[in-house]
N, C-alpha and C positions, 0 to 999 in steps of 0.2 A: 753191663750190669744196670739194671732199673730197681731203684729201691730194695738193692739189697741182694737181688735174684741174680743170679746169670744165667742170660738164654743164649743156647745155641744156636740163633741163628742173628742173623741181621733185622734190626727192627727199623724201618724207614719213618721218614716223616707225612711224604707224600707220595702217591703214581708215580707221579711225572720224575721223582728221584730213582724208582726202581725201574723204571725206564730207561733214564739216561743211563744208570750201572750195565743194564743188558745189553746196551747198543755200544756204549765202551768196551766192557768185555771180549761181544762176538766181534767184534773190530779189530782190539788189539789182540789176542787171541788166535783169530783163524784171518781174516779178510786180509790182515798187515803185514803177517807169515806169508800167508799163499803169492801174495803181490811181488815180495821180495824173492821168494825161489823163482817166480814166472820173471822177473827184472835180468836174475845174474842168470839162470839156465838158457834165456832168451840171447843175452850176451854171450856167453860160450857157442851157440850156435852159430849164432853171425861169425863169431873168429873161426870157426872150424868151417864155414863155407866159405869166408874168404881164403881161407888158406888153399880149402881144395881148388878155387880159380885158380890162384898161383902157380898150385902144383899141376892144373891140368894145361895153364899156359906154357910151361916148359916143355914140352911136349914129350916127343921120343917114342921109341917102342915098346916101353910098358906103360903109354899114357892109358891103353882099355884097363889095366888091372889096377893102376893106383887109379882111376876114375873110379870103379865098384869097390874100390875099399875105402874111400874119403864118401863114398853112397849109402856104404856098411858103416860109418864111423856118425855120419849122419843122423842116420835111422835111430840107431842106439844113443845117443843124444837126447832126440826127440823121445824114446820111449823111456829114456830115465829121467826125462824132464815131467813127463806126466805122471809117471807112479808115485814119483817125491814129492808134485803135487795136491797128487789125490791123497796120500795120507799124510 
């Protein structure tokens, strides 16, 4: 409210203030989100490659089918890593 009125929108004092609000915003907003999915989806992959080491160190006779499904388990990983971060 200025003298009386209320305006709906933000009335600034200077640039350099609606400046700084746009660059806080698109930061906290999008830049600080997307960081944090790309942090913890990054960490899920690492433990699910380490684990397929493990499991293709034990070797055995189904080491070819649990190798392409820790490959299959992989992939899908990475491709939910990306979609979550693109929107």
């Amino acid at each position: 409210m200025i003298d009386g009125v209320c305006y709906p929108k933000t009335i600034w004092n200077s640039e350099a203030a609606v400046l700084i609000h746009g660059v806080w915003n698109f930061a906290s907003f999008y830049v600080i989100v997307v960081v944090i999915f790309v942090f913890c989806y990054g960490k899920i992959l690492f433990v699910i490659r380490r684990q397929a080491r493990v499991m293709a160190g034990h070797g055995g006779p189904r080491a070819n089918t649990s190798q392409s499904q820790s490959s299959h388990i992989q992939s899908n990983v990475i491709k939910t890593m990306i979609l979550v971060c693109a929107f």
